[in-house]
N, C-alpha and C positions, 0 to 999 in steps of 0.2 A: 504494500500500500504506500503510496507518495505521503502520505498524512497521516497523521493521527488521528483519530477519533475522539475528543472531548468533548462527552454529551453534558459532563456540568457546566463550563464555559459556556458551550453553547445555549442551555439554558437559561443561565444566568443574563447574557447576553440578551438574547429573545425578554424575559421582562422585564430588563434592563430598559430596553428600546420601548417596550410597549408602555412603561411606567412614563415617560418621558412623551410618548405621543399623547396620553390621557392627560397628561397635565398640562398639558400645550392645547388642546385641541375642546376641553372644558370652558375657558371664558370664550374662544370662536365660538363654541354653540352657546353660552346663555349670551352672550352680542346678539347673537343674530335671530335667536329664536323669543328672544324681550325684546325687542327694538319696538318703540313707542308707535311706527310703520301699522304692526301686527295689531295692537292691542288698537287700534285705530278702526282696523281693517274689521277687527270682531266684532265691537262694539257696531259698526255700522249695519254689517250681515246680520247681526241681532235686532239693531232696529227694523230691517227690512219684513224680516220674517214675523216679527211682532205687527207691524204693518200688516204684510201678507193674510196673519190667522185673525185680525181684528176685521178687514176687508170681506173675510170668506164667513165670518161671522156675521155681519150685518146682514147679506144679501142671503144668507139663507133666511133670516127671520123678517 
């Protein structure tokens, strides 16, 4: 074999890497998934739909 085999390195490694991507990649997703955009966006599609069932309300009675 050209190489060694080191499957503790190598794991270490591997959550080594993935410790480091989860901690980088935590505030990208609460940026982007809280962005004042969205909470915008919901509140709006809430009012519509509350719109929508008050509308489907009236014209049935």
């Amino acid at each position: 074999m050209p190489h060694r085999a080191r499957p503790m390195t190598a794991i270490l490694i591997f959550f080594g890497v993935n410790v480091v991507l989860e901690s980088t990649i935590n505030p990208v997703y609460d940026f982007i998934c809280f962005l004042p955009y969205w909470e915008r966006r919901r509140e709006r599609i809430r009012r519509e739909r509350e719109r929508g069932s008050n509308n489907e309300i009236s014209s049935v009675n």
